[in-house]
C-alpha positions in Angstrom: -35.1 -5.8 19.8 -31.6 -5.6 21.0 -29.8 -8.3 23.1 -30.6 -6.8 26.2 -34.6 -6.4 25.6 -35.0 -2.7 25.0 -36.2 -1.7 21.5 -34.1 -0.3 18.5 -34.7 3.2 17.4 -36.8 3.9 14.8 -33.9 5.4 12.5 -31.8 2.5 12.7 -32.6 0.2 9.0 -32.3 -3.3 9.5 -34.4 -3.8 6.2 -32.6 -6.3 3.4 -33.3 -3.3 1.4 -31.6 -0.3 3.6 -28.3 -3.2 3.5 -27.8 -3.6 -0.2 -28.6 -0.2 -0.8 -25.6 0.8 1.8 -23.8 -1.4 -0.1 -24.6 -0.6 -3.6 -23.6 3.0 -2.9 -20.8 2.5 -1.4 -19.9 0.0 -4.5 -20.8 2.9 -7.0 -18.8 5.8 -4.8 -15.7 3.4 -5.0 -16.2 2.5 -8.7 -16.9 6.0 -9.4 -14.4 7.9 -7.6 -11.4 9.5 -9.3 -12.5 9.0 -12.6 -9.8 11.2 -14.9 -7.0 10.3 -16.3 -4.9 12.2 -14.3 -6.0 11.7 -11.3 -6.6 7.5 -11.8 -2.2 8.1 -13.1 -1.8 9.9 -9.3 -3.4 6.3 -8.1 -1.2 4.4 -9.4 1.9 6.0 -8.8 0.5 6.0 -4.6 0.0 2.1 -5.5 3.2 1.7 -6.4 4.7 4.1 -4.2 3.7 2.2 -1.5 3.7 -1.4 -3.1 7.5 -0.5 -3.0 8.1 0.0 0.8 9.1 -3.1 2.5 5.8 -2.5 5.1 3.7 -5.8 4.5 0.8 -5.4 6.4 0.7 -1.6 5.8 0.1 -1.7 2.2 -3.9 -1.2 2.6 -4.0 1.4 5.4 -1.4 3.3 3.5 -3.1 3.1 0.3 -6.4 3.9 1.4 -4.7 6.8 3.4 -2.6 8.5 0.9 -5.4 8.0 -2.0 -8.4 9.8 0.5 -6.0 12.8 1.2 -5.0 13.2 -2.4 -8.8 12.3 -3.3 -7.7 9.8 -5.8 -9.5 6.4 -6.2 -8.3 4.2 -2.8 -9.2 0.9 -4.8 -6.9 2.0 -7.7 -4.2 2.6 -5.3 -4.3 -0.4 -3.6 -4.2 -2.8 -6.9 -1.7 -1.2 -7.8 0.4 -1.8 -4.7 0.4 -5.4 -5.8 3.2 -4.9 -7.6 5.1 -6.4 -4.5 4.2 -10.3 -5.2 5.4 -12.9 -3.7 7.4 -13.5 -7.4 8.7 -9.8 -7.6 9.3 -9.4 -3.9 13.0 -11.0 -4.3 14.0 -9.2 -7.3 12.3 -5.9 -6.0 14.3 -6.6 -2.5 17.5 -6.9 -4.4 17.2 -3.3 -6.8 16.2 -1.6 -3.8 19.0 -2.6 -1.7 21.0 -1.6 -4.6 19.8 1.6 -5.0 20.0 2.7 -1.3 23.8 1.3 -1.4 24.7 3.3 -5.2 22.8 6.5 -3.9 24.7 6.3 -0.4 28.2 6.3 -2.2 28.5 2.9 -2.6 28.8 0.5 -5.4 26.3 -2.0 -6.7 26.3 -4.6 -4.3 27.1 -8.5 -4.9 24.9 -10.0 -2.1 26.7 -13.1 -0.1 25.7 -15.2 2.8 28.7 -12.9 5.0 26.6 -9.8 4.4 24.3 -10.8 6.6 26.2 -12.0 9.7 26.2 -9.0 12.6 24.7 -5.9 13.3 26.2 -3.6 11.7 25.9 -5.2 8.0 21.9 -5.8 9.1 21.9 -1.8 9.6 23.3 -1.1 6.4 20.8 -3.7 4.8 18.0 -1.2 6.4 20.0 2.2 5.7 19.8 0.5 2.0 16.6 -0.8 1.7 15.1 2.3 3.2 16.7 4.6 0.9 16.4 2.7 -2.1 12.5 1.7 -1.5 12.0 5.2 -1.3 13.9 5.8 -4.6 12.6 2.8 -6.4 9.1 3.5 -5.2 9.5 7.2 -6.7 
């Protein structure tokens, strides 16, 4: 019986049984998937990859995106993307902004608190961080 009084179809299993089986198999077909070495190395490199882009919040949907459509295991992919900790964000933050600024023409930057004041040093920070999360990430 539904909320509303009417009867559920017949097909639909609301069995104990039919709800760890759903879950066992999916279980399996995530343990399972992407199984050579190859193609668990591909994995990782999308965990990372991504783990690398400055996109908190994004990290699972990308993951799980870019893993499916190179049919690589998603659950791989998105451990790996935990390379971005809370302990490595700062340091990873730093070498990317680096990066973007060397491989735009630029030298290594020394970071100070003046960097930061005004618009146009807060759209190099992006045009640096973009690049070189890219680059890092690759």
């Amino acid at each position: 019986m539904t909320g509303s009084g009417a009867p559920l179809p017949a097909s639909a299993p609301l069995s104990r049984q039919g709800i760890r089986r759903a879950w066992v198999e999916l279980y399996v077909r995530l343990r399972t998937e992407g199984g050579t070495p190859c193609e668990k190395a591909c994995a990782v490199w999308i965990g990372v990859f991504v783990g690398c882009l400055p996109l908190w919040g994004l990290h699972l949907a990308l993951c799980i995106l870019l893993a499916t459509w190179m049919r690589v295991s998603r659950v791989l992919a998105y451990l790996a993307s935990h390379v971005a900790n809370p302990l490595v964000v700062p340091f990873l933050l730093y070498v990317e902004i680096g990066v973007g600024r060397w491989l735009a023409g630029g030298g290594w930057p020394v970071l100070r608190p003046s960097d930061f004041r005004g618009a146009s040093a807060w759209g190099l920070l992006g045009r640096d961080l973009a690049v070189g999360s890219v680059a890092v990430g690759a």
